[in-house]
C-alpha positions as semicolon CSV with decimal commas, in nm:
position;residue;x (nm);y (nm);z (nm)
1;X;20,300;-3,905;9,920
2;X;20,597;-3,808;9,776
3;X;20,583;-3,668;9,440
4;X;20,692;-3,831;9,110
5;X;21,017;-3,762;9,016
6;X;21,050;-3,651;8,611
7;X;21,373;-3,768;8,484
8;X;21,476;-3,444;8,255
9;X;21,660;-3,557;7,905
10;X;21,949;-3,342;7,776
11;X;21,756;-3,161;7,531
12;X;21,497;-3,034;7,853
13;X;21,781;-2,950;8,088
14;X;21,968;-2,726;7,779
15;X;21,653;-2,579;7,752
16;X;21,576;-2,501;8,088
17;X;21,991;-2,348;8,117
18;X;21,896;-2,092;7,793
19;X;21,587;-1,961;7,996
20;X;21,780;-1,876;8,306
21;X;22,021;-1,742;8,110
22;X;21,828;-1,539;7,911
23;X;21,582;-1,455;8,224
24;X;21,912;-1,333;8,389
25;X;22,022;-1,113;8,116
26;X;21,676;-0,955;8,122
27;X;21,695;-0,910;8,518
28;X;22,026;-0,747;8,523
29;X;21,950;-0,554;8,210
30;X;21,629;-0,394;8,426
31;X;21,782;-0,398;8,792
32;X;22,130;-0,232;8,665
33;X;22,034;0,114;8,540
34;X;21,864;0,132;8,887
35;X;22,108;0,040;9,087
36;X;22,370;0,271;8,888
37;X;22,170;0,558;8,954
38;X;22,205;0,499;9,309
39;X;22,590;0,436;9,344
40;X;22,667;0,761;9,120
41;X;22,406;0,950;9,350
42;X;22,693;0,924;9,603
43;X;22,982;0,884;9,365
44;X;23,251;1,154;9,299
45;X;23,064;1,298;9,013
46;X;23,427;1,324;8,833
47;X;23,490;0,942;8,867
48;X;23,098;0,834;8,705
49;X;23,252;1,088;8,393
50;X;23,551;0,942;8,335
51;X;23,350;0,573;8,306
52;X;23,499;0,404;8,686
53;X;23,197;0,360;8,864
54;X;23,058;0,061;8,779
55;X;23,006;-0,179;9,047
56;X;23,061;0,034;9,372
57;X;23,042;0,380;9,464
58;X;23,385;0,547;9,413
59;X;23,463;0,905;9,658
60;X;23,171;0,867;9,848
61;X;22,992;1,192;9,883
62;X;22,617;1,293;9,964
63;X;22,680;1,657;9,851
64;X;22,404;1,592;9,651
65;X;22,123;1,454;9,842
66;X;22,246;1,810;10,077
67;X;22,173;1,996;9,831
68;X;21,837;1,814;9,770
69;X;21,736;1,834;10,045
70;X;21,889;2,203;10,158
71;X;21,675;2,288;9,872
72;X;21,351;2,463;9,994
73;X;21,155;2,486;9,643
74;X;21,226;2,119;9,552
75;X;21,069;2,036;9,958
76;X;20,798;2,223;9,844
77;X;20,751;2,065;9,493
78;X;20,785;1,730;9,725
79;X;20,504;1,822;9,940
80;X;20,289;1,947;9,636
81;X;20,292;1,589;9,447
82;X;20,216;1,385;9,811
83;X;19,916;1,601;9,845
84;X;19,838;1,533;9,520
85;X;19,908;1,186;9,499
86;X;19,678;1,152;9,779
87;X;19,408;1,417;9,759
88;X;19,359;1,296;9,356
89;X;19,334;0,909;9,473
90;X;19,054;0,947;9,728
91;X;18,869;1,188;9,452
92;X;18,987;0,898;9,249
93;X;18,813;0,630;9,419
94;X;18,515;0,842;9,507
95;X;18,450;0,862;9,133
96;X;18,588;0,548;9,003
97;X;18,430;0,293;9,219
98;X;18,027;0,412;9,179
99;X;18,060;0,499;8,802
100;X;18,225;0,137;8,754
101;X;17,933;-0,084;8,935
102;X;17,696;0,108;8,811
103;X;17,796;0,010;8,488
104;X;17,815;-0,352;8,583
105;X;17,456;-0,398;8,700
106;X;17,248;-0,525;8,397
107;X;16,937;-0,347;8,540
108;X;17,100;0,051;8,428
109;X;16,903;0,130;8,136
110;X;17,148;0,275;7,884
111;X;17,473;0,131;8,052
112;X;17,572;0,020;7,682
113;X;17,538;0,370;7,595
114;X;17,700;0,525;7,903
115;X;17,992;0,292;7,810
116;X;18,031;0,379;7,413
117;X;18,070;0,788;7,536
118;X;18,327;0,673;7,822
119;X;18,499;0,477;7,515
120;X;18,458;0,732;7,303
121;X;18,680;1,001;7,457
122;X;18,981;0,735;7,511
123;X;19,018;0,784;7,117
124;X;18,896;1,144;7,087
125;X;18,929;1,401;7,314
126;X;18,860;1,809;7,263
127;X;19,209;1,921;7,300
128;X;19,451;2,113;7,452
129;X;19,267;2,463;7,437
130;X;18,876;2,324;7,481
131;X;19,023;2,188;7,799
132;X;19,230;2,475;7,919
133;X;18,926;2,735;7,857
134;X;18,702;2,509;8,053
135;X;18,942;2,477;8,329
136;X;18,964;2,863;8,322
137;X;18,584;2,894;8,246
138;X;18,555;2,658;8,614
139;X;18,760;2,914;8,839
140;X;19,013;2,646;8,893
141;X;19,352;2,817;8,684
142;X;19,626;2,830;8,912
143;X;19,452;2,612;9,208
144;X;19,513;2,248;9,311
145;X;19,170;2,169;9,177
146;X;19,335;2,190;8,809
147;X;19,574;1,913;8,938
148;X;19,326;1,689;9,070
149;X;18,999;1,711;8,917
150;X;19,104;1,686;8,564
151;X;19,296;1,364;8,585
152;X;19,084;1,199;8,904
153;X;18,877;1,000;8,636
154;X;19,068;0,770;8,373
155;X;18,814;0,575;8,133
156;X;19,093;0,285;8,125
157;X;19,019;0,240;8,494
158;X;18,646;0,217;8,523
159;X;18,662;-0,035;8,271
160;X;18,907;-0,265;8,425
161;X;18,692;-0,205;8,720
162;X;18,353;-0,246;8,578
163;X;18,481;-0,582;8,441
164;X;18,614;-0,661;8,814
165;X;18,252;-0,626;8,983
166;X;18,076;-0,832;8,658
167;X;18,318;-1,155;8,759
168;X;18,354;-1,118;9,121
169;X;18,008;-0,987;9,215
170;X;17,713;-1,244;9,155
171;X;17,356;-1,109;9,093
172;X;17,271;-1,366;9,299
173;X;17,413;-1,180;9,595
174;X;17,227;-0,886;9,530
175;X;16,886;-1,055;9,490
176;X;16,953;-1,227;9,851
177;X;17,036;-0,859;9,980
178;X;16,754;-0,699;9,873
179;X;16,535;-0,994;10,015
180;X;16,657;-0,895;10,356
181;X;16,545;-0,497;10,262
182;X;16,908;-0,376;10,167
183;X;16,895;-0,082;9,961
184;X;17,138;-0,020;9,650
185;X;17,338;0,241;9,827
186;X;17,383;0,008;10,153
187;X;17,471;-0,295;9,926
188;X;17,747;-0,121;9,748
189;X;17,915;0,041;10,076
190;X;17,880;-0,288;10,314
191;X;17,903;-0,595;10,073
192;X;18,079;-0,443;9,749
193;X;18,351;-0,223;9,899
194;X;18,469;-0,531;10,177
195;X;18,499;-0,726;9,809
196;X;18,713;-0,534;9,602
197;X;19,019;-0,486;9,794
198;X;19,217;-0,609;9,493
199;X;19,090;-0,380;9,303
200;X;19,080;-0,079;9,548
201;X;19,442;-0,161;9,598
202;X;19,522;-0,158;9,210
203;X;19,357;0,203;9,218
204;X;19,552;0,324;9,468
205;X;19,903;0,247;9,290
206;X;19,747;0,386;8,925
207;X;19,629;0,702;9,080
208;X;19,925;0,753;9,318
209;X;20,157;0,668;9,058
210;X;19,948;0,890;8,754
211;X;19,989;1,207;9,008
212;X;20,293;1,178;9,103
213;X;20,491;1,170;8,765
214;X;20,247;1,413;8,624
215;X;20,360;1,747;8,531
216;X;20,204;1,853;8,219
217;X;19,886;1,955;8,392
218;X;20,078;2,179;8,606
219;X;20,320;2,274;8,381
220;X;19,975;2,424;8,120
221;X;19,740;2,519;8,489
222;X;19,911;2,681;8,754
223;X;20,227;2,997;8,748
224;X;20,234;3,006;9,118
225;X;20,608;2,840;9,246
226;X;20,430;2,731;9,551
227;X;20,201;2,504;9,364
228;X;20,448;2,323;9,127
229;X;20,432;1,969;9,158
230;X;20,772;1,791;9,185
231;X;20,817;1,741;8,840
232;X;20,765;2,039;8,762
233;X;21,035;2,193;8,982
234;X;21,299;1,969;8,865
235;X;21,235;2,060;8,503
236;X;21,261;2,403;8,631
237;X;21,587;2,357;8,829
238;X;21,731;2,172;8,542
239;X;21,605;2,448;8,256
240;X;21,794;2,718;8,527
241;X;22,127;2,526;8,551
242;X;22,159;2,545;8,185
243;X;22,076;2,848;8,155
244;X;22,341;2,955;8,403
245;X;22,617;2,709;8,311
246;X;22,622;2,940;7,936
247;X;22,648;3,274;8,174
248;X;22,952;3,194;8,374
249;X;23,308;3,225;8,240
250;X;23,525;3,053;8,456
251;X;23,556;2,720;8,293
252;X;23,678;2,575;8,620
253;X;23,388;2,690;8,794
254;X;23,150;2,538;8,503
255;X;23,307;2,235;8,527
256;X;23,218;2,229;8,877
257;X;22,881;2,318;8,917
258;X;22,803;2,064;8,617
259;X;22,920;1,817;8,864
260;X;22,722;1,917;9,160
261;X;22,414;1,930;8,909
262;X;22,498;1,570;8,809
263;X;22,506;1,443;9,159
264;X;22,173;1,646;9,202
265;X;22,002;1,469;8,908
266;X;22,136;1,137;9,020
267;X;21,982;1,211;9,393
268;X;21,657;1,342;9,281
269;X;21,566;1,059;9,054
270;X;21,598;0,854;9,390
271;X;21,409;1,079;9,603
272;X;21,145;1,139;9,366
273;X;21,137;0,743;9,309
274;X;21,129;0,686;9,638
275;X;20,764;0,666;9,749
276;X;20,622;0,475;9,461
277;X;20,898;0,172;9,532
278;X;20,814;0,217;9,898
279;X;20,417;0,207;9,813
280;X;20,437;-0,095;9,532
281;X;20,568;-0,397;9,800
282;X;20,248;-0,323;9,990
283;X;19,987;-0,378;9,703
284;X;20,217;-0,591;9,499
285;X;19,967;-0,915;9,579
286;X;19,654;-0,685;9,561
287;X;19,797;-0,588;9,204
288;X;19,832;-0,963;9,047
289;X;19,497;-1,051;9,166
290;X;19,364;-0,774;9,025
291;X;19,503;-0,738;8,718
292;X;19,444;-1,105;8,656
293;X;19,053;-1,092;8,738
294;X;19,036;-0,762;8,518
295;X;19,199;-0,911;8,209
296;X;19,034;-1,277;8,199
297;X;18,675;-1,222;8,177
298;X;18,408;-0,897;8,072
């Protein structure tokens, strides 16, 4: 049956021009800064200063990304936030997951209590000195642990997930289970896990993306070059090249290692971009779904 055709008047179809208008504006107001970043990453770095790179690269040149990737500390810092980014989302998970459907089984005595301390320390937390003597206090200064346990656990995310299992999970389903002799801990790993792959895939991209552009942690936690995440290595690259740029006296030699060091910024916002744009197309239909089901109901 074909469908009804709705005759639009003049007032509808000016109305429907301004939004694609203004929905275009928006999209090339987002999308441009991006895409600008990657034509001056291979850009004479003179030509994106005087303004004529606008809509195509101009002198192409990947002196930069060489000198990315010719770089051995920032391969290093590059390693450092992939182990990271993964180590810190399975500890993630491991934490998340329980602590979340516990909370959203009506038979934990106290859950309402568990949940106003979990609450509590989104709006008040003991500071930047409680936390570093406790770190220290642990044994985990200057070790990955002080990267990964610390921020494995975000309050914001058992919530969202706590409010997942309530209206995707029916008691129902667990009565029926435990009918058949299924135990709590057998229930969660073979029935709840297979369930939540929105939601295990809306994890993923938090944690991976919450390690990966974190650097304060690092930046308070660990002296050791070798540990530096790669944020914290390009701050440190960055803090150096200013530092030298005042030390040398040649202007013509200033001039042009400020252009190598713009080409260098320009390259590593792409490579340190990178990953998360690769990662996001995967779990982009995981993420709707899951935001959705976390935001409508609990």
């Amino acid at each position: 049956m074909k469908a009804a055709f709705i005759h639009k008047s003049k007032v509808d179809k000016l109305f429907d021009l301004l939004n694609y208008i203004i929905l275009t504006t928006v999209m090339m107001l987002v999308l441009y800064p991006l895409y600008f970043i990657v034509i001056a990453s291979i850009s004479d770095p003179m030509q994106v200063s005087l303004g004529k790179v606008w809509l195509w690269p101009k002198g192409l040149t990947i002196e930069g990304y060489k000198a990315v990737f010719s770089n051995n500390q920032l391969m290093v810092g590059f390693r450092n936030s992939l182990f990271y980014a993964v180590i810190g989302t399975v500890f993630s998970l491991v934490l998340t997951l329980p602590a979340a459907y516990s909370l959203s089984r009506r038979d934990l005595k106290g859950r309402n209590i568990f949940t106003f301390f979990l609450v509590f320390t989104m709006f008040f937390s003991g500071g930047l000195i409680p936390s570093y003597l406790l770190v220290k206090d642990l044994g985990m200064l200057n070790t990955i642990w002080s990267i990964i346990i610390p921020g494995s656990v975000s309050v914001w995310n058992i919530i969202m997930s706590r409010t997942f299992f309530q209206s995707t999970i029916p008691n129902e389903l667990l009565e029926a289970a435990k009918v058949d002799g299924c135990s709590n801990k057998r229930f969660f790993i073979s029935i709840v896990i297979p369930l939540t792959t929105p939601l295990i895939a809306v994890m993923i991209l938090f944690s991976c993306v919450s390690y990966w552009n974190s650097y304060f942690n690092a930046m308070i936690y660990l002296k050791e070059h070798a540990l530096f995440p790669l944020q914290l290595v390009l701050r440190e690259i960055l803090v150096q090249n200013t530092v030298s740029f005042s030390l040398i006296k040649d202007q013509a030699l200033v001039d042009q290692q400020q252009q190598l060091a713009m080409l260098v910024k320009y390259a590593v916002i792409i490579v340190a971009s990178a990953p998360v744009l690769i990662l996001y197309p995967f779990l982009q239909k995981y993420f709707v779904k899951g935001i959705m089901i976390g935001s409508i109901k609990g």
